[in-house]
N, CA and C atoms of all chains as a GROMACS GRO file, in nm:
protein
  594
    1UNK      N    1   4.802  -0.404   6.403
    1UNK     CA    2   4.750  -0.462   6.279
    1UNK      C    3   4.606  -0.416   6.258
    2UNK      N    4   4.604  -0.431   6.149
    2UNK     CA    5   4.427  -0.380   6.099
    2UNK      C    6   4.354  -0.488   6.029
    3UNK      N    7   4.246  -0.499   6.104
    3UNK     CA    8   4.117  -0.637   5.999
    3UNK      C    9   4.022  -0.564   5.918
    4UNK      N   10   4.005  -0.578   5.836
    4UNK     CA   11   3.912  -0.559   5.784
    4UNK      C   12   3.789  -0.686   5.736
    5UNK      N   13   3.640  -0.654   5.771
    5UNK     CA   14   3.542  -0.766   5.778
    5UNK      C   15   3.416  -0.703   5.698
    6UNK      N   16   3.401  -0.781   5.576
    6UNK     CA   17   3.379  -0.720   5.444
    6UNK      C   18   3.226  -0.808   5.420
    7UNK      N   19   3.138  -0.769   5.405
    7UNK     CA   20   2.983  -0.874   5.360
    7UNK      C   21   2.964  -0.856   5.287
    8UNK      N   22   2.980  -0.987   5.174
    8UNK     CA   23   2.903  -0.960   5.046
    8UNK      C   24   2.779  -1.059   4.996
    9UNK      N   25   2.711  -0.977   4.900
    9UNK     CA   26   2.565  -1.079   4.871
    9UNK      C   27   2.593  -1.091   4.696
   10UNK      N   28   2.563  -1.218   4.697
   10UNK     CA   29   2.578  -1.197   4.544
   10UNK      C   30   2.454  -1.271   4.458
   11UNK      N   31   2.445  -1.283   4.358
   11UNK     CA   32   2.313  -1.295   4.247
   11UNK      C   33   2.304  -1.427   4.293
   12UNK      N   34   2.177  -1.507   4.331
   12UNK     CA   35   2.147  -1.598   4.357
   12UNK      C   36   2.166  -1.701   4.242
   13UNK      N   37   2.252  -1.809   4.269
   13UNK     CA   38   2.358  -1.906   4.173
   13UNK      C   39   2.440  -1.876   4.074
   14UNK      N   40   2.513  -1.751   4.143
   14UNK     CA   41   2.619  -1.696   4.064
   14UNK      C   42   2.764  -1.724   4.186
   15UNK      N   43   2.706  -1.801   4.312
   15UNK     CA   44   2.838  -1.836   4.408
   15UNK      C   45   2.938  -1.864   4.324
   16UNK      N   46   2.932  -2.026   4.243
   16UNK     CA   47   3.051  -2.038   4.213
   16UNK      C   48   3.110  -1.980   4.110
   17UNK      N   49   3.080  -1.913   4.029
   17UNK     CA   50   3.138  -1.798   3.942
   17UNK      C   51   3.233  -1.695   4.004
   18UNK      N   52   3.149  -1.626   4.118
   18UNK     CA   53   3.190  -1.544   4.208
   18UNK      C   54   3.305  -1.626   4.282
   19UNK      N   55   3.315  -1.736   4.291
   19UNK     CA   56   3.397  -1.762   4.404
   19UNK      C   57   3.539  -1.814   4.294
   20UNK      N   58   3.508  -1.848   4.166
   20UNK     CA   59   3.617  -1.911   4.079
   20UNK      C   60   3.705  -1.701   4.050
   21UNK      N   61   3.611  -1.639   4.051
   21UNK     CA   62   3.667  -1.473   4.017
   21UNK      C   63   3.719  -1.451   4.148
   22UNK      N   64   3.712  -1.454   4.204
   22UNK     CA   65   3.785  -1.436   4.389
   22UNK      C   66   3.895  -1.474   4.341
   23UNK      N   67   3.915  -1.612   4.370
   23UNK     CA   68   4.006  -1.702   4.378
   23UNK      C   69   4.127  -1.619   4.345
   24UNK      N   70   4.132  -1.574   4.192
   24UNK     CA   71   4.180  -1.520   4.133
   24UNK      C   72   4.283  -1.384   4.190
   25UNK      N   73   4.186  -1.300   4.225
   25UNK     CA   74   4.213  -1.180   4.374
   25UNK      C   75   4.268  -1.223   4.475
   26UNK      N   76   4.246  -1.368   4.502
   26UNK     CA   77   4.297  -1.409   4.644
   26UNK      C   78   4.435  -1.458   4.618
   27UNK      N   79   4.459  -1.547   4.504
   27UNK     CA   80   4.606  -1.538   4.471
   27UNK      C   81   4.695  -1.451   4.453
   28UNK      N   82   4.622  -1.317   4.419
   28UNK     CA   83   4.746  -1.195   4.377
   28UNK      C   84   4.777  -1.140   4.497
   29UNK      N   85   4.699  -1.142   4.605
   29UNK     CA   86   4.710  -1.081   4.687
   29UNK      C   87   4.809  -1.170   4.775
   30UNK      N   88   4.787  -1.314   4.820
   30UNK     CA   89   4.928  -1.360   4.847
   30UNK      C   90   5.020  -1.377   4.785
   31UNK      N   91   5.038  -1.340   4.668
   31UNK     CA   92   5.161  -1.327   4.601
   31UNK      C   93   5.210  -1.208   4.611
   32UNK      N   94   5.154  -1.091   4.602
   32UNK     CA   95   5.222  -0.954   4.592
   32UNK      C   96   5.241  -0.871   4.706
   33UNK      N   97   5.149  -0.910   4.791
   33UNK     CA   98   5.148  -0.772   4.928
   33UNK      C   99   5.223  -0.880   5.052
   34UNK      N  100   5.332  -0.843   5.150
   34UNK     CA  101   5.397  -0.900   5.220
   34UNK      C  102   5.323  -0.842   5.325
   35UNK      N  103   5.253  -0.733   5.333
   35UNK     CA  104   5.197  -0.679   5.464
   35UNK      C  105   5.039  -0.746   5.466
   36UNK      N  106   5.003  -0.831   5.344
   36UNK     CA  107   4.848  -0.858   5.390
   36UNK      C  108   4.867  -1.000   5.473
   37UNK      N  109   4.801  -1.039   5.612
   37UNK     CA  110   4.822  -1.194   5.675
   37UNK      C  111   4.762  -1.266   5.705
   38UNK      N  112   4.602  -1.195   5.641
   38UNK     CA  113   4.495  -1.285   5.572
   38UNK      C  114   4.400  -1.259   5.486
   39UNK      N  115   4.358  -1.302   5.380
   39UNK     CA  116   4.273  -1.295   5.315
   39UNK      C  117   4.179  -1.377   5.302
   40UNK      N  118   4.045  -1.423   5.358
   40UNK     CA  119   3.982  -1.557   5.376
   40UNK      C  120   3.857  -1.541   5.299
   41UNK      N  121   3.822  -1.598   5.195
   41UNK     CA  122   3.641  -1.586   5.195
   41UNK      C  123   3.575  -1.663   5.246
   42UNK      N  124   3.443  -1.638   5.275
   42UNK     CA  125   3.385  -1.720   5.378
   42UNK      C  126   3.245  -1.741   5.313
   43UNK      N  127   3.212  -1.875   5.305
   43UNK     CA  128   3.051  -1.865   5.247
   43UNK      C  129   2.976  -1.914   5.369
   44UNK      N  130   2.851  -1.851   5.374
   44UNK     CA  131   2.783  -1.856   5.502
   44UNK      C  132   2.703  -1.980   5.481
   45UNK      N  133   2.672  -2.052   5.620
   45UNK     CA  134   2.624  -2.169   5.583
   45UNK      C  135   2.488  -2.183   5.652
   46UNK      N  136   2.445  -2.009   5.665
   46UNK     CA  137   2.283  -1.999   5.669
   46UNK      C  138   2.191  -1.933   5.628
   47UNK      N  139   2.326  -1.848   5.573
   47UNK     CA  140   2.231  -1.713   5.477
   47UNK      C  141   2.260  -1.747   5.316
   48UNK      N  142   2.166  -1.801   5.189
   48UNK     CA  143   2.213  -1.831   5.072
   48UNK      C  144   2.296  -1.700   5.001
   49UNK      N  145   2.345  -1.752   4.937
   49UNK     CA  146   2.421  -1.618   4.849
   49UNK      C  147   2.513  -1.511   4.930
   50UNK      N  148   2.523  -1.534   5.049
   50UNK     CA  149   2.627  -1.406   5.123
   50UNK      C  150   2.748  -1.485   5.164
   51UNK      N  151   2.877  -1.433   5.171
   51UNK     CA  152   3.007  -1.431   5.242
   51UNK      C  153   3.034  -1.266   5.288
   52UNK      N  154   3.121  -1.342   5.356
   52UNK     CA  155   3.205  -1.264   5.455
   52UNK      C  156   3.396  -1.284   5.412
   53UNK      N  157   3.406  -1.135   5.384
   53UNK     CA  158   3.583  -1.161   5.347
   53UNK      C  159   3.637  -1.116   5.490
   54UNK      N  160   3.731  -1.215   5.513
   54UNK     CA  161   3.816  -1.149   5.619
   54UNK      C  162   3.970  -1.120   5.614
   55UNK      N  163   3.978  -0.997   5.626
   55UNK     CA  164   4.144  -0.944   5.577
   55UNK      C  165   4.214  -0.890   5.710
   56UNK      N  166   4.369  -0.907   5.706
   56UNK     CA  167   4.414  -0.865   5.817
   56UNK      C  168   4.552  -0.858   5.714
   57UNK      N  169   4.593  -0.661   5.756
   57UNK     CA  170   4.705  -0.653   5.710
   57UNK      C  171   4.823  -0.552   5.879
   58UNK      N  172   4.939  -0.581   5.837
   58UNK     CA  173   5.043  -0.510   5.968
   58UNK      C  174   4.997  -0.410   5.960
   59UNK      N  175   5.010  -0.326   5.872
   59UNK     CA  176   4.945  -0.175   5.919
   59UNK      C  177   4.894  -0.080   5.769
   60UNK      N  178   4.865   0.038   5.805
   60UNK     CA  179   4.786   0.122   5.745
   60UNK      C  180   4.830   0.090   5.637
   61UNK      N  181   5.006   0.125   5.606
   61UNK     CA  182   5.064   0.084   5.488
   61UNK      C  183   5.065   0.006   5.358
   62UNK      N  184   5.008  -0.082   5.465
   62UNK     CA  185   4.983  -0.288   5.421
   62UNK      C  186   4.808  -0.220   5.340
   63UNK      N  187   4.743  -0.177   5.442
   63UNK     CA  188   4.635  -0.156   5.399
   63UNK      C  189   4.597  -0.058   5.243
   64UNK      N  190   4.688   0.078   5.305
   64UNK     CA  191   4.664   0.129   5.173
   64UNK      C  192   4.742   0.082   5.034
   65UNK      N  193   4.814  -0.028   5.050
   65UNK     CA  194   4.844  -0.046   4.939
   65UNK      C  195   4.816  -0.124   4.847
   66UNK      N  196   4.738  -0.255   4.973
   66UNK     CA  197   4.661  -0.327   4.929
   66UNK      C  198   4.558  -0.238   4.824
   67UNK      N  199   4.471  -0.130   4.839
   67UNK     CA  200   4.377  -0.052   4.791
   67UNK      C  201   4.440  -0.011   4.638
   68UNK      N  202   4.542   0.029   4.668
   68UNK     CA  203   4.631   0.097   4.580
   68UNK      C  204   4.705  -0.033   4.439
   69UNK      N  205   4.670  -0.147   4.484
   69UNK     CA  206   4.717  -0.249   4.396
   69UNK      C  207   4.662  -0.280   4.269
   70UNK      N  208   4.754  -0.322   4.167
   70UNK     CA  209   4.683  -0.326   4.020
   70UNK      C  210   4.624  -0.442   4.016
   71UNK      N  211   4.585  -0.568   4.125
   71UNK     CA  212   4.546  -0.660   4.125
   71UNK      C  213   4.386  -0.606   4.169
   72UNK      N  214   4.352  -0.553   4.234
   72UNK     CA  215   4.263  -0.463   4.302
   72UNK      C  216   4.182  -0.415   4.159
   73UNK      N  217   4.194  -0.326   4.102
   73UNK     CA  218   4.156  -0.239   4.040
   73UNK      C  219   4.105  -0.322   3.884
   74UNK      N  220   4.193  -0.478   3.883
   74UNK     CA  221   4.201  -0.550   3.777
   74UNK      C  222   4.098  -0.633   3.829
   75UNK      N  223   4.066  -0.653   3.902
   75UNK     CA  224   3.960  -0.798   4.003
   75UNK      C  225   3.843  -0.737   4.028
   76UNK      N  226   3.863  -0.575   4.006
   76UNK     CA  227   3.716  -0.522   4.017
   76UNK      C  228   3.602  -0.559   3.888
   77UNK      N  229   3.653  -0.555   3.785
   77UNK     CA  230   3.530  -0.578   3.681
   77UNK      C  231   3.513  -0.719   3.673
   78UNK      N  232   3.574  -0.835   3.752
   78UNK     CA  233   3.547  -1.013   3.769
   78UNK      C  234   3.485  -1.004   3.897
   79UNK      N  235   3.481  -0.918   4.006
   79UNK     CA  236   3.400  -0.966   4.051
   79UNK      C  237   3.243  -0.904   4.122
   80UNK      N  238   3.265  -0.798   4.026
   80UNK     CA  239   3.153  -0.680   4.082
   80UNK      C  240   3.006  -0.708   4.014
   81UNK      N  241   3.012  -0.767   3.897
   81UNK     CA  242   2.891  -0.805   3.818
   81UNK      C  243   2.840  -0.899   3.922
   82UNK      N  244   2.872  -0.997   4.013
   82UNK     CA  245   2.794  -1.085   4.074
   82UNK      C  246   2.715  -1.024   4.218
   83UNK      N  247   2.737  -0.948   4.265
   83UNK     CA  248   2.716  -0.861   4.365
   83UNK      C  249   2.595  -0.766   4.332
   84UNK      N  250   2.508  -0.787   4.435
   84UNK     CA  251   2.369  -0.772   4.441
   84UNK      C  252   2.309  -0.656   4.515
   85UNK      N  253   2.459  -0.643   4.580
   85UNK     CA  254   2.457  -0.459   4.678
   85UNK      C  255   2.596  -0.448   4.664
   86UNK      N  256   2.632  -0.307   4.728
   86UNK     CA  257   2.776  -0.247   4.774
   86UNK      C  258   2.786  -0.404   4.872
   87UNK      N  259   2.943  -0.357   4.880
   87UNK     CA  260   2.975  -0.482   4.970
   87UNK      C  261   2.993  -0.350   5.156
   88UNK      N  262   2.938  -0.411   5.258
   88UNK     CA  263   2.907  -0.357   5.389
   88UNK      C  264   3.075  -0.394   5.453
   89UNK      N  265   3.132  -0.291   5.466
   89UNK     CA  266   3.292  -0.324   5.550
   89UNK      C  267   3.320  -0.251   5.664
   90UNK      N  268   3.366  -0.313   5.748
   90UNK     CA  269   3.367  -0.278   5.894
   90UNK      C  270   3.506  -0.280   5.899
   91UNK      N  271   3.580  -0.183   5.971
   91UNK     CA  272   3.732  -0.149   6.038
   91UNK      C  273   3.743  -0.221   6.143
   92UNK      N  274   3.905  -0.233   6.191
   92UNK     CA  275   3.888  -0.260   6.330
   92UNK      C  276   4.070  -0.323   6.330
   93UNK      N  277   4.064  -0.220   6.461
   93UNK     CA  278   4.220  -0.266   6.540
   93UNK      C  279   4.227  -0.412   6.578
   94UNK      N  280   4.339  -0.538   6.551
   94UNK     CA  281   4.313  -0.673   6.591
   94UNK      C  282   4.398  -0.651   6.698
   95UNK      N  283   4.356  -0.674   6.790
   95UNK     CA  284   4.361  -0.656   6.985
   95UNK      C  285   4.481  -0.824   6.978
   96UNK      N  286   4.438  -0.902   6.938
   96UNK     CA  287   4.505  -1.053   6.983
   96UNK      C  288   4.623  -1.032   6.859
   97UNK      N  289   4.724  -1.133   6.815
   97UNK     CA  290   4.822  -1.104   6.763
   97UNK      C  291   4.820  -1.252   6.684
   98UNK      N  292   4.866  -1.306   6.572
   98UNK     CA  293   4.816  -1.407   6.456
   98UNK      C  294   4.987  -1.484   6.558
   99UNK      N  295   4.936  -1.609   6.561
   99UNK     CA  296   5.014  -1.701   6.661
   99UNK      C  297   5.128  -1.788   6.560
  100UNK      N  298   3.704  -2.644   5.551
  100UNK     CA  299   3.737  -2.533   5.706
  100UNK      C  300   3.624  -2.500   5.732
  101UNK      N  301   3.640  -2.480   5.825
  101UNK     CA  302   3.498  -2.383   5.898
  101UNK      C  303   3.508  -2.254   5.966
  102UNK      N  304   3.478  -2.172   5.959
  102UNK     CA  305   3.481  -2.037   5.992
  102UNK      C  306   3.360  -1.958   6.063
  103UNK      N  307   3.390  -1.848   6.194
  103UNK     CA  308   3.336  -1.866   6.285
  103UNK      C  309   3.332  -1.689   6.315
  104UNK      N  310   3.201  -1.586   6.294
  104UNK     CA  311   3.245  -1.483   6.299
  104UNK      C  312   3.144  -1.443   6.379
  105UNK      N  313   3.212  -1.396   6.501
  105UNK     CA  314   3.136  -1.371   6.644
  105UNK      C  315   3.108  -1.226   6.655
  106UNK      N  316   3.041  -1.152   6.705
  106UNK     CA  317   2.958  -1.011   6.704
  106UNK      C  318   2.969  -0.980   6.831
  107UNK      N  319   3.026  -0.926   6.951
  107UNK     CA  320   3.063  -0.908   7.106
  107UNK      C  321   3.025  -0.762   7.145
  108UNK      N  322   2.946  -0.697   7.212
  108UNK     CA  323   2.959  -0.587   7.262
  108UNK      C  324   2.966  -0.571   7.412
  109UNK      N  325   3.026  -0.530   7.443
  109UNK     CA  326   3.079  -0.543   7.608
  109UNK      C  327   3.010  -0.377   7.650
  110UNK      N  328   3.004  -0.363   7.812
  110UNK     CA  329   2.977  -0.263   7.869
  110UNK      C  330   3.090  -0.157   7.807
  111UNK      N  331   3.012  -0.021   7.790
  111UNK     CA  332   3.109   0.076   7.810
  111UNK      C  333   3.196   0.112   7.943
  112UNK      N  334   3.345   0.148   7.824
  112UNK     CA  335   3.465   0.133   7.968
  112UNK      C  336   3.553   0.008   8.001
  113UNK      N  337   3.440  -0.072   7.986
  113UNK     CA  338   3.492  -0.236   8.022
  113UNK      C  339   3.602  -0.315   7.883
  114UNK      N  340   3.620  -0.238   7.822
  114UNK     CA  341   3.725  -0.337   7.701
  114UNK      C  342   3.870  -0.374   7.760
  115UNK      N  343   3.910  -0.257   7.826
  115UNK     CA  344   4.050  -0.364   7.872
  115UNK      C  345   4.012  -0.429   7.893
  116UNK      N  346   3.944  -0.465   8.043
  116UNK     CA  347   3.929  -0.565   8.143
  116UNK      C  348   3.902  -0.681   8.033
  117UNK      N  349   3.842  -0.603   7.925
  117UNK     CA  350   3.799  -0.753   7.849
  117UNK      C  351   3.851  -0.821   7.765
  118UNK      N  352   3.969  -0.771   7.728
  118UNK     CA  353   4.053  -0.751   7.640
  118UNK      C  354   4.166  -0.863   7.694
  119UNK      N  355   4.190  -0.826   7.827
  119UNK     CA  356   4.227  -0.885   7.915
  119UNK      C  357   4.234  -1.054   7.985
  120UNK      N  358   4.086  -1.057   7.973
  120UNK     CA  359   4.016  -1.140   8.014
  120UNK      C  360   4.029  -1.274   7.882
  121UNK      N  361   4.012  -1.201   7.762
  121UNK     CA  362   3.979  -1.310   7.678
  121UNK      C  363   4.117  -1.299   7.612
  122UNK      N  364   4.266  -1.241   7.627
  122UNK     CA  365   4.353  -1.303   7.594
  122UNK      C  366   4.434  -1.405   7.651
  123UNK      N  367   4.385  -1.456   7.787
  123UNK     CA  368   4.402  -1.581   7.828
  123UNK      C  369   4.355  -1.702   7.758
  124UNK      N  370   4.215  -1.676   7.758
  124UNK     CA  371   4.120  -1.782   7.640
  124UNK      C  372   4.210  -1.791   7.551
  125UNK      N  373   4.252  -1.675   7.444
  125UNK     CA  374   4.323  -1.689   7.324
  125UNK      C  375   4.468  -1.762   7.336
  126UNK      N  376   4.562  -1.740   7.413
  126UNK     CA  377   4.627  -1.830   7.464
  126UNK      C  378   4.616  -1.982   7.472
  127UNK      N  379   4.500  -1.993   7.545
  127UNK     CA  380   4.476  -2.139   7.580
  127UNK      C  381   4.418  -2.211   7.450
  128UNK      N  382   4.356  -2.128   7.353
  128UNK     CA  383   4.293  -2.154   7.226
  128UNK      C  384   4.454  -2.209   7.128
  129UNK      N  385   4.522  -2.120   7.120
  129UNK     CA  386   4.659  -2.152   7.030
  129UNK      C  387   4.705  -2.277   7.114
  130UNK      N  388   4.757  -2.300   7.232
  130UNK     CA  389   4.840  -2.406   7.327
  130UNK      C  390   4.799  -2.523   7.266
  131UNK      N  391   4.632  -2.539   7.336
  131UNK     CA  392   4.560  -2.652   7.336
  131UNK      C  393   4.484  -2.750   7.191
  132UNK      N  394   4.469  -2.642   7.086
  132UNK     CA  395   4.400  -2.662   6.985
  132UNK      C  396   4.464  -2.721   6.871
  133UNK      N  397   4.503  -2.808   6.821
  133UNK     CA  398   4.576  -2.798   6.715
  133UNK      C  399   4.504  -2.793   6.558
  134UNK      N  400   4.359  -2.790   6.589
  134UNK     CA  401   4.266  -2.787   6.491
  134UNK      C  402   4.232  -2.663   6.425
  135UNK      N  403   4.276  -2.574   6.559
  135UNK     CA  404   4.281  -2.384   6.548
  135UNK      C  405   4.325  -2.341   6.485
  136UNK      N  406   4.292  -2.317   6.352
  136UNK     CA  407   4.373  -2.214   6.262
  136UNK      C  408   4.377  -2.056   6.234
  137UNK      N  409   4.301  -1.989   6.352
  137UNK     CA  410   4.292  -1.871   6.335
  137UNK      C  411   4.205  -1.885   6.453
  138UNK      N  412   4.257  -1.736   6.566
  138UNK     CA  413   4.166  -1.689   6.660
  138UNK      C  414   4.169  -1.598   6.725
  139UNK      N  415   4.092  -1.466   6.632
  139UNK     CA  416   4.127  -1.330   6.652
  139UNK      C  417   4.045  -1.256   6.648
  140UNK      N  418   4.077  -1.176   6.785
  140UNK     CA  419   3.997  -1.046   6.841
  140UNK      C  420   4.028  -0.936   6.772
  141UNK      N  421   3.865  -0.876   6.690
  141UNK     CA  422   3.894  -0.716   6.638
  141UNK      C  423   3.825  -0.678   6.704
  142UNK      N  424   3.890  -0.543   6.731
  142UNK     CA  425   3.825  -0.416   6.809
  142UNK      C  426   3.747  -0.339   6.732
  143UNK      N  427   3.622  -0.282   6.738
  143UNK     CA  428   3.606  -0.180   6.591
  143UNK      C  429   3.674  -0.057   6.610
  144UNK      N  430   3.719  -0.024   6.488
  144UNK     CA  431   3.768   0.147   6.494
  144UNK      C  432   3.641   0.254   6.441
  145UNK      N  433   3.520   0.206   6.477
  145UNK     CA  434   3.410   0.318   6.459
  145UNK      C  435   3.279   0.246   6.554
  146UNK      N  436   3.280   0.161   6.581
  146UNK     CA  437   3.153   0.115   6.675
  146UNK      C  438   3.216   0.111   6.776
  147UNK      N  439   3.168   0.221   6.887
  147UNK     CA  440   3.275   0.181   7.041
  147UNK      C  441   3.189   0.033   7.107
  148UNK      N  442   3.273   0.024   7.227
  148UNK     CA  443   3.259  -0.105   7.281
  148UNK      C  444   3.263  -0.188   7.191
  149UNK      N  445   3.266  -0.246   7.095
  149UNK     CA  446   3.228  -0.368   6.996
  149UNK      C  447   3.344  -0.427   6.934
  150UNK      N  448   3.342  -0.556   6.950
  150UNK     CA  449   3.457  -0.644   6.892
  150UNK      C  450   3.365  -0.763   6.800
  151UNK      N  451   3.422  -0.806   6.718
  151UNK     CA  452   3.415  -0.911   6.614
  151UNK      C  453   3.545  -0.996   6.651
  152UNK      N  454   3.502  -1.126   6.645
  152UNK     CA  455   3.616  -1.264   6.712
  152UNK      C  456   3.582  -1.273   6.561
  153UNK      N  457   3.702  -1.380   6.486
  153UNK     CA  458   3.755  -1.466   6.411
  153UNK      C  459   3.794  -1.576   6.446
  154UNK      N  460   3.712  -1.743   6.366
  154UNK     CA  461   3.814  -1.807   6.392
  154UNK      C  462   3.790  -1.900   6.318
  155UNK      N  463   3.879  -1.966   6.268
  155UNK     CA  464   3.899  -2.052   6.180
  155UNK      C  465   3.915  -2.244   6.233
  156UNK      N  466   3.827  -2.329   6.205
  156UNK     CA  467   3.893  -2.489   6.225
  156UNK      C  468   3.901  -2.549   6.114
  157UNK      N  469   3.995  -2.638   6.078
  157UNK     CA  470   4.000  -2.746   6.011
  157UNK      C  471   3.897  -2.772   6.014
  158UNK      N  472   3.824  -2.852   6.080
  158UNK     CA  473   3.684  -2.909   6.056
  158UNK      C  474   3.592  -2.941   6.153
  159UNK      N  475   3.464  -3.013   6.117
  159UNK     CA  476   3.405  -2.977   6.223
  159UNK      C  477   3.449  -3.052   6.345
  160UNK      N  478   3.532  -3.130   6.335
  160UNK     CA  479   3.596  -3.216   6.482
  160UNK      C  480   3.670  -3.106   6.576
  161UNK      N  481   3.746  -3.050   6.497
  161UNK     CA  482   3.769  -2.908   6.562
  161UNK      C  483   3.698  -2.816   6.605
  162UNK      N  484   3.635  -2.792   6.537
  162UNK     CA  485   3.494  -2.724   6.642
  162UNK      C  486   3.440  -2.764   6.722
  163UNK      N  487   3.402  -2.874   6.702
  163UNK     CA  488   3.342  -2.943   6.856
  163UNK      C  489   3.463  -2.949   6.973
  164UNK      N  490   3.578  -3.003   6.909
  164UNK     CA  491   3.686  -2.993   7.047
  164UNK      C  492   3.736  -2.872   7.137
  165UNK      N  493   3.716  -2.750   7.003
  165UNK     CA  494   3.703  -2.640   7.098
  165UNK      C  495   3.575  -2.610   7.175
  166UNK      N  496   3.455  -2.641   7.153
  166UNK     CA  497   3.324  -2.606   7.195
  166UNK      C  498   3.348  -2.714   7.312
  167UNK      N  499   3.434  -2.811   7.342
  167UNK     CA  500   3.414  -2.880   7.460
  167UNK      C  501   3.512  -2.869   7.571
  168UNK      N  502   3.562  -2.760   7.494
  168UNK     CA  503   3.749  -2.792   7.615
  168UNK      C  504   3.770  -2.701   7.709
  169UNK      N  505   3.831  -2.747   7.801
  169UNK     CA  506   3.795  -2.705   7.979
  169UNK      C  507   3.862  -2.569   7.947
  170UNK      N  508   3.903  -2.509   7.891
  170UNK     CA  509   3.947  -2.375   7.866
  170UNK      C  510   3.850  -2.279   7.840
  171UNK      N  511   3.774  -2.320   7.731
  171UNK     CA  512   3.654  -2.230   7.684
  171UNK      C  513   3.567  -2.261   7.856
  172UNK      N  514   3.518  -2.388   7.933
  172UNK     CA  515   3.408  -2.348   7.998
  172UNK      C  516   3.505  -2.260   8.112
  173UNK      N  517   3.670  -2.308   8.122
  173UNK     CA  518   3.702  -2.192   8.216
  173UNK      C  519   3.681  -2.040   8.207
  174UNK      N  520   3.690  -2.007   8.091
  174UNK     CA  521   3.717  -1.863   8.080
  174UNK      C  522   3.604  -1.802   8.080
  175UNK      N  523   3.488  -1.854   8.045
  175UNK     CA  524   3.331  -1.754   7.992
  175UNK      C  525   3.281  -1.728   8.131
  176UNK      N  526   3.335  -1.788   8.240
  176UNK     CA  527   3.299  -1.671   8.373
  176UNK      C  528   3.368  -1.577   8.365
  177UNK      N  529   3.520  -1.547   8.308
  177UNK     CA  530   3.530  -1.432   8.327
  177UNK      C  531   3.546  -1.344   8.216
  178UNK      N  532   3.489  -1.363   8.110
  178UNK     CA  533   3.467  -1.250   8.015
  178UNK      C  534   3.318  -1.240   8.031
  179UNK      N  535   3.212  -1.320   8.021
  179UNK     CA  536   3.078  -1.335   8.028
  179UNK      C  537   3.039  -1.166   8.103
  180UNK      N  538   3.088  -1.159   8.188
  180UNK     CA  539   3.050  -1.083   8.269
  180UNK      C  540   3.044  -0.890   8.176
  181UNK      N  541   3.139  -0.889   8.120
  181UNK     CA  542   3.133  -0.780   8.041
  181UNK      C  543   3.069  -0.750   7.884
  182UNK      N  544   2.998  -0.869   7.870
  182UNK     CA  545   2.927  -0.857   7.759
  182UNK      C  546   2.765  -0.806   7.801
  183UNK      N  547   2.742  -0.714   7.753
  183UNK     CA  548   2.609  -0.672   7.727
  183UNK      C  549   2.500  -0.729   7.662
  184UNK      N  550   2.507  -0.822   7.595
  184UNK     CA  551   2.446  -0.905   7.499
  184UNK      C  552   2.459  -1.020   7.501
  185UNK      N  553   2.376  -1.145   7.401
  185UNK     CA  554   2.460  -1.217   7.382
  185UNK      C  555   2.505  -1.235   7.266
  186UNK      N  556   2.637  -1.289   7.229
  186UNK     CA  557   2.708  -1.342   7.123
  186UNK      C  558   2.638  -1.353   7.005
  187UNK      N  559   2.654  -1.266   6.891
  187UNK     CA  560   2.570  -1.263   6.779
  187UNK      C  561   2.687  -1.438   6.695
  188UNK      N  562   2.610  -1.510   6.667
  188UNK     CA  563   2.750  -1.588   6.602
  188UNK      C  564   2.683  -1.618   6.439
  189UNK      N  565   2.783  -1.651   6.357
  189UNK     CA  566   2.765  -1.671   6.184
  189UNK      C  567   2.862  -1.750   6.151
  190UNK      N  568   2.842  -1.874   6.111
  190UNK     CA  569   2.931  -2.006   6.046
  190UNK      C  570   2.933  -1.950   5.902
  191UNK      N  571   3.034  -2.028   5.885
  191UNK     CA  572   3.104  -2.048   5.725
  191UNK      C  573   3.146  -2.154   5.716
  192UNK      N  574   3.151  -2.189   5.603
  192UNK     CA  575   3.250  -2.246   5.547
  192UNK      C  576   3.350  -2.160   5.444
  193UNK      N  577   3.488  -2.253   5.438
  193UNK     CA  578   3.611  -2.138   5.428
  193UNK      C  579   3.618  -2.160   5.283
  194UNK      N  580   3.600  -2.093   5.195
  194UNK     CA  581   3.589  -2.137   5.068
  194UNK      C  582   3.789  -2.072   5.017
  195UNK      N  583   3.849  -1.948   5.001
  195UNK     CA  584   3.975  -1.974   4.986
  195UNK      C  585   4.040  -2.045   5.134
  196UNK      N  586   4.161  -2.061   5.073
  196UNK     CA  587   4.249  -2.154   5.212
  196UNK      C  588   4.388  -2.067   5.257
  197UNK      N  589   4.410  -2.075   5.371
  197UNK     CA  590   4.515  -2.008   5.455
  197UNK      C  591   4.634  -2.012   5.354
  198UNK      N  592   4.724  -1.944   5.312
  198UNK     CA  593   4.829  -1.910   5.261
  198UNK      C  594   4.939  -2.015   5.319
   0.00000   0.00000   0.00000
C-alpha cells in the first residue's frame, strides 16, 4: 500500500471555507475510488492555519487514479484559492497493514 | 478525533529490526485499544531511514489510555534503541471522519 502525507497552509481565517471545499473532495473520493482507504484532514492544533491530509491507497493503481479522477481536477479550483503555498507531499510505503 | 503524526528516523540499516520491533506495539495497539482508530507505519519512499507513524483516537480519553498502557511502556525499550532522534510529534484534530 502507498500513504501519501500532504501539508497544507491556508489564508489565515479562510479554515472553514477551506475545510467546507474539502469536505466536498473528501466525499467523492469515498464514493468513487475503491482502492483509496483513507482520506483524513487534519487541522493542527498548534500551528494556526495548517493541516495535514493523510491518504492511503492499495497500490500505485489506486494512486494514479486517484490523480487521474474528475473529482480531482473539479476540487482543484474550490480548494486552491485558500492555500497560501504549494501544498509539501511526502511518499511512503505503509510497512503496518490497516486492521 | 484526534490525530497524531509522528516524524521517526532510525539508524541507518536498522529499519527491519525496526520495523520489526514496532509491529508488535502495532499489534498490541489494535488488540488492546478500542479507542484506536488508525495506527500506521509509513516508510518514506525518498528519505532513507525515515518513517512517519499515523494515528488516529476517538478522543482525548483515548489518547491518554494509549499514552498509559503497559504495551506502549513495554515496547519503547525495544524500538527506542534504533531511533536516532527524538520523536518529532504534531496533534490534530480530525476535521473529515473515517469512511
Amino acid at each position: 500500500m502507498i500513504g501519501m502525507v500532504v501539508s497544507l497552509a491556508v489564508a489565515h481565517g479562510s479554515g472553514d471555507d477551506f475545510e467546507r471545499a474539502f469536505a466536498m473532495l473528501a466525499a467523492a473520493v469515498r464514493a468513487n475510488e475503491p482502492g483509496n482507504r483513507l482520506y483524513e484532514l487534519l487541522r493542527s492544533q498548534t500551528v494556526p492555519d495548517s493541516y495535514t491530509l493523510v491518504e492511503i491507497y492499495e497500490d500505485e493503481a489506486a494512486l494514479a487514479a486517484h490523480r487521474a479522477s474528475p473529482h480531482m481536477a473539479n476540487s482543484r479550483p474550490l480548494t486552491a484559492p485558500f492555500l497560501v503555498g504549494p501544498p509539501v507531499m511526502q511518499t511512503f510505503d505503509v510497512v503496518s497493514h490497516l486492521g
